[in-house]
C-alpha positions as CSV (number, residue, x, y, z in Angstrom):
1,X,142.4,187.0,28.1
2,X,145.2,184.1,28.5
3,X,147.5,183.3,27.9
4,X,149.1,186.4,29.5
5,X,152.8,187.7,30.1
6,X,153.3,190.2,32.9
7,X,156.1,192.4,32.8
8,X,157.1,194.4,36.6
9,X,158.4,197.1,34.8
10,X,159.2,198.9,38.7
11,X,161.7,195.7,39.0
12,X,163.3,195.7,35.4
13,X,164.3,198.7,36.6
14,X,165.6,197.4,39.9
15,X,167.6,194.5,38.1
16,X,168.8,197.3,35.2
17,X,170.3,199.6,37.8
18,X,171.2,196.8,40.4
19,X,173.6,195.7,36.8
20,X,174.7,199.3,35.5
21,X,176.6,200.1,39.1
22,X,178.0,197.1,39.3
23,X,179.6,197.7,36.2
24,X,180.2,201.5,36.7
25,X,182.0,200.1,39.7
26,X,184.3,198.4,37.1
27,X,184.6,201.5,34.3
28,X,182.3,199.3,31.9
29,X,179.5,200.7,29.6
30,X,176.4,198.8,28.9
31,X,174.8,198.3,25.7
32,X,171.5,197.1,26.6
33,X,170.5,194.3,24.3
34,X,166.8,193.6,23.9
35,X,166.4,190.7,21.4
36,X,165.0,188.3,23.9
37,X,162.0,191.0,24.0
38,X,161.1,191.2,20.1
39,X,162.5,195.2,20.6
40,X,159.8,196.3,23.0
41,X,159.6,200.3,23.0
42,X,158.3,199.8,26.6
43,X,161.5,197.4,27.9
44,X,164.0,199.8,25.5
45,X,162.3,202.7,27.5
46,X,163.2,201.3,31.1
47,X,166.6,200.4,29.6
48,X,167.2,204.3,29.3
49,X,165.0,205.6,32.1
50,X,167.4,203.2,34.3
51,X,170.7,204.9,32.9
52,X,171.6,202.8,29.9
53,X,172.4,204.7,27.3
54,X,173.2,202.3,24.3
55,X,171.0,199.8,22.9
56,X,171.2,196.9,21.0
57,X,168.8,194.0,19.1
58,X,169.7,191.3,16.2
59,X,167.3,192.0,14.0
60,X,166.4,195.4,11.9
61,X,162.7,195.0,12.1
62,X,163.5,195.2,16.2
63,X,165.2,198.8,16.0
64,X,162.7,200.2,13.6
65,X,160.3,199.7,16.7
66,X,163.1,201.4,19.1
67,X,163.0,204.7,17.1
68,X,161.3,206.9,19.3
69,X,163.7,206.0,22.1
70,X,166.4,208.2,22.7
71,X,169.9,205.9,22.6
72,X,172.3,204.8,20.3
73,X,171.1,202.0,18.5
74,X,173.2,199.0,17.6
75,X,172.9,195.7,15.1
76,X,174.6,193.0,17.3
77,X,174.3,190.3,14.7
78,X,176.6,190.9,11.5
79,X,174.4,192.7,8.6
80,X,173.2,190.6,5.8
81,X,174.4,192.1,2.2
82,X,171.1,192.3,1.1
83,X,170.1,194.8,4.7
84,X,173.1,197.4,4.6
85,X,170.8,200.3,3.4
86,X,168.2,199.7,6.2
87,X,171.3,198.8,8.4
88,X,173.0,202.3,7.9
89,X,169.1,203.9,8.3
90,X,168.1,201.9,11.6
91,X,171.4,201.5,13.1
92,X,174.0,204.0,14.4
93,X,176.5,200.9,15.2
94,X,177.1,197.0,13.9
95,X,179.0,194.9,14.5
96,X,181.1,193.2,11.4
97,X,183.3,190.4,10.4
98,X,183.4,190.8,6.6
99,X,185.2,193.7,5.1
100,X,182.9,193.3,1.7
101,X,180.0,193.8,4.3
102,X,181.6,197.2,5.8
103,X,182.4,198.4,2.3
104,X,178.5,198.0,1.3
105,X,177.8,199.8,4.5
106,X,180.1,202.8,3.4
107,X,178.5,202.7,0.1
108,X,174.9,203.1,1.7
109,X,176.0,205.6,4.4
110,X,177.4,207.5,1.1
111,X,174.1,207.6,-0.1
112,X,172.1,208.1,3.0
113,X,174.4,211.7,3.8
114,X,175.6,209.9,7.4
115,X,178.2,208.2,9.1
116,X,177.8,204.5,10.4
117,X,180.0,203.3,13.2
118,X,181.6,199.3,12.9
119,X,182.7,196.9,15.4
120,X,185.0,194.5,14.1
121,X,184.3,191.2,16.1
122,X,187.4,188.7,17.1
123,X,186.4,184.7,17.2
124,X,188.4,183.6,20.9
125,X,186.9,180.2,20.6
126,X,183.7,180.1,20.6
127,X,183.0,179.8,16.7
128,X,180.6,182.1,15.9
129,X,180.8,185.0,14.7
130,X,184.1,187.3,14.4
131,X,187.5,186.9,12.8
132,X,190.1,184.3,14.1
133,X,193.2,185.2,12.0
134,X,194.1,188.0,13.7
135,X,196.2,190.1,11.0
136,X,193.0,189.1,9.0
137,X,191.6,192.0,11.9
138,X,193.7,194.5,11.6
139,X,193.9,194.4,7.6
140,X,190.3,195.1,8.0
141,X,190.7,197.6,10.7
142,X,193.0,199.4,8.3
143,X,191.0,199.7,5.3
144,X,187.9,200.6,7.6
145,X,190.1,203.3,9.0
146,X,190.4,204.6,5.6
147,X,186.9,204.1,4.0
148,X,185.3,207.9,4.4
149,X,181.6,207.2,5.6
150,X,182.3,204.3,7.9
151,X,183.8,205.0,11.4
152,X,185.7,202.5,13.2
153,X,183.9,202.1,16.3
154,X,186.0,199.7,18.2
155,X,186.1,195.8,18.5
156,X,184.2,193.2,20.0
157,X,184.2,189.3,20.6
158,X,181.6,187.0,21.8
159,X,181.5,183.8,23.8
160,X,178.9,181.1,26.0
161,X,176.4,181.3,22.9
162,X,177.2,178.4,20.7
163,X,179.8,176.5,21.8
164,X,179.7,177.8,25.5
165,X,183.2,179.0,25.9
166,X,183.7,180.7,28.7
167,X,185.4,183.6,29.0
168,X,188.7,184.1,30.9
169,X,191.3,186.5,31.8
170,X,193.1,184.8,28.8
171,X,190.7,186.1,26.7
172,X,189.8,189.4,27.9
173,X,193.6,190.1,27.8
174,X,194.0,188.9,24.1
175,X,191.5,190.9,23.2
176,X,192.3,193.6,25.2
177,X,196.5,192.9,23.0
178,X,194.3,192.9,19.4
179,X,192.8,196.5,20.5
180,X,196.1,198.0,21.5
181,X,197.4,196.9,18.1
182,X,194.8,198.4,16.3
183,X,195.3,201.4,18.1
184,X,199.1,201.5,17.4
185,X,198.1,201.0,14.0
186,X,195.9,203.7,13.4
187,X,197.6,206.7,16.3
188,X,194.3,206.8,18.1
189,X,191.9,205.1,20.3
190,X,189.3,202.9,19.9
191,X,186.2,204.2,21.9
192,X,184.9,200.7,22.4
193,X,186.4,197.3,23.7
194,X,183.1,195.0,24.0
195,X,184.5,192.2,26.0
196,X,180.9,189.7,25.2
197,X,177.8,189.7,27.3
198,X,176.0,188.7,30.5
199,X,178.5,185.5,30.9
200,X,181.4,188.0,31.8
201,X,179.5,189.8,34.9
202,X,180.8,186.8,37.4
203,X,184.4,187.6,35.5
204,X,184.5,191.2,36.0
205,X,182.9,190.8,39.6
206,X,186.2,188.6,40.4
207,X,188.1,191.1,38.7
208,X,189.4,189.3,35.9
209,X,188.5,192.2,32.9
210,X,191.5,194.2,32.1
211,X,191.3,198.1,31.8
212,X,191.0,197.8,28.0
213,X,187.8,196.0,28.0
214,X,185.7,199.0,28.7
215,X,182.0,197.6,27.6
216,X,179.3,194.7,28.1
217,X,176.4,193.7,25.5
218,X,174.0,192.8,28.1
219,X,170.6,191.3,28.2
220,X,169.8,188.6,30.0
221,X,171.3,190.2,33.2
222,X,169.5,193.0,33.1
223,X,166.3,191.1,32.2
224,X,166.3,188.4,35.1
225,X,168.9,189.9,37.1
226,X,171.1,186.7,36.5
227,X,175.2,186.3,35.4
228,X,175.2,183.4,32.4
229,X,178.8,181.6,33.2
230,X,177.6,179.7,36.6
231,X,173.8,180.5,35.7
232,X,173.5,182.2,39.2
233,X,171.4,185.0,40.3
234,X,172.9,188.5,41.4
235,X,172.5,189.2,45.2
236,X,169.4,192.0,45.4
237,X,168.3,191.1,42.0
238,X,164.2,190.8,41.2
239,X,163.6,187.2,39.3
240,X,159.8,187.9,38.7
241,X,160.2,190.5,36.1
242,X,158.3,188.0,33.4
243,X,155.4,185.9,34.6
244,X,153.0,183.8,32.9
245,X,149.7,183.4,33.4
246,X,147.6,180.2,31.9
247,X,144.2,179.3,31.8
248,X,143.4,175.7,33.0
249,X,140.9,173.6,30.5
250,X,140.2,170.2,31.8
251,X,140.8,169.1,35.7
252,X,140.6,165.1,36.2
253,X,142.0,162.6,38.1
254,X,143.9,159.8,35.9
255,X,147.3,157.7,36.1
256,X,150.7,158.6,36.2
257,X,151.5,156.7,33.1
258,X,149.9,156.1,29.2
259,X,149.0,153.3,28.1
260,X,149.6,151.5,24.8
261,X,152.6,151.6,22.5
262,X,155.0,154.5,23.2
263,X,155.8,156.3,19.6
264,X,158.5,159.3,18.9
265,X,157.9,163.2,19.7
266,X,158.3,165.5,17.4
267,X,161.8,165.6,17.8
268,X,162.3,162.0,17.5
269,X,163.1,161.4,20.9
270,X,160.7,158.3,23.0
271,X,159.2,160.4,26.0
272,X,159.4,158.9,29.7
273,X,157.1,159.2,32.5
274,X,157.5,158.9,36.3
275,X,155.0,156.2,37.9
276,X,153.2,158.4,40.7
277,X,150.3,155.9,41.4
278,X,146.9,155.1,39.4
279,X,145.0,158.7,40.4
280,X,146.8,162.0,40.0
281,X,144.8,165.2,39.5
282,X,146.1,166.8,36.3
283,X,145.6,169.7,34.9
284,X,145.6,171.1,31.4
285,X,146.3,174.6,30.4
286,X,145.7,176.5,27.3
287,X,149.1,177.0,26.6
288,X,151.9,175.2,24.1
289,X,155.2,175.0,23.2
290,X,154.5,177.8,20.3
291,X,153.9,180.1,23.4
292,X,157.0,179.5,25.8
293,X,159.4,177.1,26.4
294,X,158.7,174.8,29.0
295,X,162.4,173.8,30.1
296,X,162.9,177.2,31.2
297,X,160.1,178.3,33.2
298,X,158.8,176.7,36.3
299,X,155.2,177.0,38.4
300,X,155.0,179.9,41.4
301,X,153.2,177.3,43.0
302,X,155.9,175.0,44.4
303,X,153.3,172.1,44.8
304,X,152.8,171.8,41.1
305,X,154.5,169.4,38.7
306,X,154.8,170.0,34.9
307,X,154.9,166.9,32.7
308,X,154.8,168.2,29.4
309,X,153.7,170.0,27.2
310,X,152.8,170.0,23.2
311,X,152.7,172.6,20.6
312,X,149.5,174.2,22.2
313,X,148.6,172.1,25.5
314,X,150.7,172.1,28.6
315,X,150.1,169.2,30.8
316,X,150.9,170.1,35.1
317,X,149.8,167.4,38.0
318,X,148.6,169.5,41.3
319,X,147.2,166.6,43.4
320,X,150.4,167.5,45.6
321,X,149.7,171.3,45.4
322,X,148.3,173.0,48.8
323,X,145.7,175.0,46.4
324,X,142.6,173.7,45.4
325,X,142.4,174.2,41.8
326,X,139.0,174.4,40.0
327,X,138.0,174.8,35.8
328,X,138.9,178.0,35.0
329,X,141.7,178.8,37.5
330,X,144.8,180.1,36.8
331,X,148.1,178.8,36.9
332,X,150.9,181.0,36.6
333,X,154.8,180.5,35.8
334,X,158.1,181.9,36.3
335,X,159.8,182.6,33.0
336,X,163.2,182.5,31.9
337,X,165.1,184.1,28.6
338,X,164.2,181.3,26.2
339,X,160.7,181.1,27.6
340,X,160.6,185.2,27.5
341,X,161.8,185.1,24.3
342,X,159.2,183.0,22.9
343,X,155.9,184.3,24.7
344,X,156.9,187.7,23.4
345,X,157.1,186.2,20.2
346,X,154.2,184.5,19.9
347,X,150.9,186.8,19.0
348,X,148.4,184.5,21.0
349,X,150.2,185.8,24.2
350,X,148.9,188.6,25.5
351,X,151.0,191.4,27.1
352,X,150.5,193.2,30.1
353,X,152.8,196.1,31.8
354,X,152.6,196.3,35.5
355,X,154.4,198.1,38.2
């Protein structure tokens, strides 16, 4: 049935390794994130059977489907109050940027008989999540030092995913400073410095991660084989992990252009159209905007333009394509994170492993 996702599982694994050398190469441990993939068991597995041996996902319902996989399972977005007990139950790590939130973790790790590892996170500019007054940190790294079911894991920051800082050897050597003060502070080491995610592999590549940033949460490099801070491909890395295939509907010639009174779209915005002459051969798939996003995937078939798409119709013109396309035919697209993310997602997407 369609739509479908395909998953190459045989070059996940390619891109997974191609990644965890590289970073070897630089003395940097993985945590392989999986959030774009709703927590698949089957991803999570080819994670570890590739040599990752940490993973992480942003939501709790996510790791209760990981719990058969062997790794050490993280919470990368800070734990809601009202989560801590399943937290402390699904999660061996979190990270955290509220010490009332840690001390509701050591109260449920009390009760639960176990030991739950923090992260403390450090805000360098992008304004998300994480601290940004600095003795703020290590206040809170003191009193989770102390608290007797918690264990202070190490720190972490994050950049690129809301205001797109980039990161910098600026950075990575402040936060590299705010761990080696912690450290001093406490007479030991932290076992994690997690320096931010697939937007520092084209930093560490050009050697611009100090020694004390010794970890990556990564997910979108392993996934597509792709560094996030130029948006470029890795050399030797697969870029068909996640396909799409769609179902065409309706084949007929009309015009490049409507006709009539142009309104809003859903988001408000007046759509344009290119004029490409009075008979184009469009195409209509079974396939919307609740099922992938449109902006980042693109046809295999080179000769195929997509136009549009609404919440459950995706509108292509392949009168330039060297096919010949019929009712019933198949079109199938190369998917990106936001449009992985969202096909695995959406339950009328069907998923198939292969390779």
């Amino acid at each position: 049935m369609y739509p479908c996702l395909n998953v190459n599982i045989g070059h996940l694994k390619e891109n997974v390794r191609l990644v965890r050398e590289l970073c070897e190469a630089h003395s940097i441990q993985i945590t392989g994130i999986t959030k774009c993939v709703c927590g698949s068991e089957v991803i999570a597995q080819a994670f570890v059977d590739a040599g990752i041996h940490m993973l992480g996902d942003a939501r709790i319902a996510n790791l209760k489907k990981l719990k058969h996989v062997s790794a050490e399972k993280w919470l990368i977005r800070p734990p809601m109050l009202c989560e801590v007990e399943e937290t402390v139950l699904w999660a061996d790590v979190s990270v955290n940027s509220e010490i009332e939130v840690i001390r509701a973790l050591n109260q449920a790790a009390r009760t639960a008989k176990k030991c739950h590892k923090v992260i403390l996170m450090a805000d360098l500019g992008d304004i998300r999540e994480g601290f940004t007054d600095y003795q703020e940190l290590l206040r809170a790294a003191k009193e989770t030092e102390e608290l007797p079911f918690v264990e202070l894991y190490g720190i972490g920051t994050n950049l690129t995913c809301f205001s797109f800082i980039q990161p910098d050897p600026e950075k990575m050597k402040k936060l590299e400073e705010i761990g080696k003060e912690i450290e001093q502070l406490l007479q030991r080491k932290l076992k994690i410095v997690s320096g931010g995610n697939s937007a520092n592999i084209d930093l560490m590549l050009h050697g611009g991660i100090p020694k004390g940033v010794n970890a990556l949460r990564l997910g979108e490099s392993l996934l597509f084989g792709r560094e996030r801070a130029n948006y470029t491909y890795l050399p030797g890395s697969r870029q068909d992990v996640f396909t799409l295939d769609c179902q065409i509907i309706e084949l007929k010639e009309k015009p490049s252009l409507p006709w009539g009174n142009v309104g809003k779209d859903s988001y408000g915005n007046s759509p344009r159209f290119v004029d490409r002459g009075e008979k184009r051969l469009k195409a209509i798939c079974a396939l919307g905007r609740q099922d992938f996003d449109m902006e980042t995937s693109r046809p295999v078939d080179p000769g195929i333009i997509m136009l549009g798409a609404s919440s459950d119709h995706l509108m292509l013109d392949v009168t330039d394509s060297k096919n010949r396309y019929a009712l019933g035919d198949v079109v199938t697209l190369q998917l990106g994170y936001f449009s992985t993310m969202r096909a695995y997602t959406s339950s009328y997407v069907e998923k198939r492993i292969i390779g």
